[in-house]
TORLUMKOL-80128 format. One record per residue (C-alpha): residue in one letter; x, y, z. Coordinates in steps of 0.5 Angstrom, whole numbers, plus 2048, in hexadecimal, padded with zeros to 3 digits. Layout:
N
{aa:A&u:X&v:Y&w:Z}
...
END
This chain:
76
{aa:X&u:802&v:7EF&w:823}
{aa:X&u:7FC&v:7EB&w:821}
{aa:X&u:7F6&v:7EF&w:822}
{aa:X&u:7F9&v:7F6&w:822}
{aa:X&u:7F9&v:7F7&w:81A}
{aa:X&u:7FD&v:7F6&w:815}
{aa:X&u:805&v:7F6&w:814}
{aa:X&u:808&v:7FA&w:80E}
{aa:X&u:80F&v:7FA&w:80C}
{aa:X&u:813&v:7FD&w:806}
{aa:X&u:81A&v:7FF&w:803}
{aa:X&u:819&v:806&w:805}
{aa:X&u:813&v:80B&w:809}
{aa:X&u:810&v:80C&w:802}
{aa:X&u:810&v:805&w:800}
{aa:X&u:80D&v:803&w:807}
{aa:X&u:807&v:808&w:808}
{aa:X&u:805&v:807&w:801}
{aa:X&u:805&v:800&w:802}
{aa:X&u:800&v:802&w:809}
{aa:X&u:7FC&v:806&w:804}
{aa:X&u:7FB&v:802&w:7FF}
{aa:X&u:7FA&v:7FB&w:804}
{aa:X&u:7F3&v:7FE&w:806}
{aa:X&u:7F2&v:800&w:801}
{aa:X&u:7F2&v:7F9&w:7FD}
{aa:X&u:7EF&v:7F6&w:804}
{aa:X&u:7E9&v:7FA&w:802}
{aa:X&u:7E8&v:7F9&w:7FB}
{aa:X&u:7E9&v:7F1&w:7FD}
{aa:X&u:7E4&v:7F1&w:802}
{aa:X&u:7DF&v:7F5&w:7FD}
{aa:X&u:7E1&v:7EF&w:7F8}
{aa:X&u:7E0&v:7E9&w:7FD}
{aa:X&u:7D9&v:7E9&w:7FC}
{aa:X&u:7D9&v:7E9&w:7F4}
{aa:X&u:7DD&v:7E2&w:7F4}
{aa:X&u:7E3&v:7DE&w:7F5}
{aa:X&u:7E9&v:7E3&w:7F6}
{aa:X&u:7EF&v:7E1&w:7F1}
{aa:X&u:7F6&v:7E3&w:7F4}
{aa:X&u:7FC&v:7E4&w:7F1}
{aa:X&u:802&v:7DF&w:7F1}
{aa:X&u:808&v:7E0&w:7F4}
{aa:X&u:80B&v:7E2&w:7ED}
{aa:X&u:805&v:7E7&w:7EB}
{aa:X&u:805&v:7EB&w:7F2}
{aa:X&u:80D&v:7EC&w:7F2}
{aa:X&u:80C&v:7EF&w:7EB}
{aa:X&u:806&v:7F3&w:7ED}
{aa:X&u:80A&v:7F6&w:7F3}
{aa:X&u:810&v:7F8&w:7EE}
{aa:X&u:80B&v:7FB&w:7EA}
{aa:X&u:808&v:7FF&w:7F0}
{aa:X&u:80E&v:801&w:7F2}
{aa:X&u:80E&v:806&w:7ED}
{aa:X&u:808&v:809&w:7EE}
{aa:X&u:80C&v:80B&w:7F6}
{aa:X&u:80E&v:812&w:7F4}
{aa:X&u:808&v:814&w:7F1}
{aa:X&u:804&v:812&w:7F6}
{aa:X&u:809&v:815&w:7FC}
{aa:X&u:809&v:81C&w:7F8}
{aa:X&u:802&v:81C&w:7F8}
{aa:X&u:801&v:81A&w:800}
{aa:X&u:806&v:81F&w:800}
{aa:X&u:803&v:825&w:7FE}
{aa:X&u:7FC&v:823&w:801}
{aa:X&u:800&v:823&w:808}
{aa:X&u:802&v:82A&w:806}
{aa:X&u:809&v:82D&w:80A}
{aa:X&u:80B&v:82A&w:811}
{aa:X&u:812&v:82A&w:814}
{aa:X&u:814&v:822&w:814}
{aa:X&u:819&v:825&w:819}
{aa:X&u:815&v:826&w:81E}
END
């Protein structure tokens, strides 16, 4: 799958889009920080903390991107 964009997976769809979402997102801002300096990463210990934290921001942004979609039949 090199060169065909990225991979996302989670324990749910929710955690899986926001996750999709949220990786361009940090792809950009990280991109636009490259240039001020060295980046410093965060260890094992702190990314698991950050994604648990994140993990409670998910139905607030599904519910959000819920309502902009507006009514659609997941049916169909």
């Amino acid at each position: 799958m090199r060169g065909h964009g990225s991979t996302v997976v989670g324990s749910s769809l929710q955690q899986a889009v926001y996750r999709a979402i949220y990786t361009e997102v940090n792809a950009k801002l990280q991109l636009a920080a490259q240039p001020l300096g060295e980046i410093t990463f965060l260890n094992r210990e702190e990314a698991q903390l950050s994604s648990d934290m994140n993990d409670g921001q998910i139905p607030r942004s599904w519910n959000l991107w819920i309502r902009r979609l507006g009514n659609i039949d997941l049916d169909a």
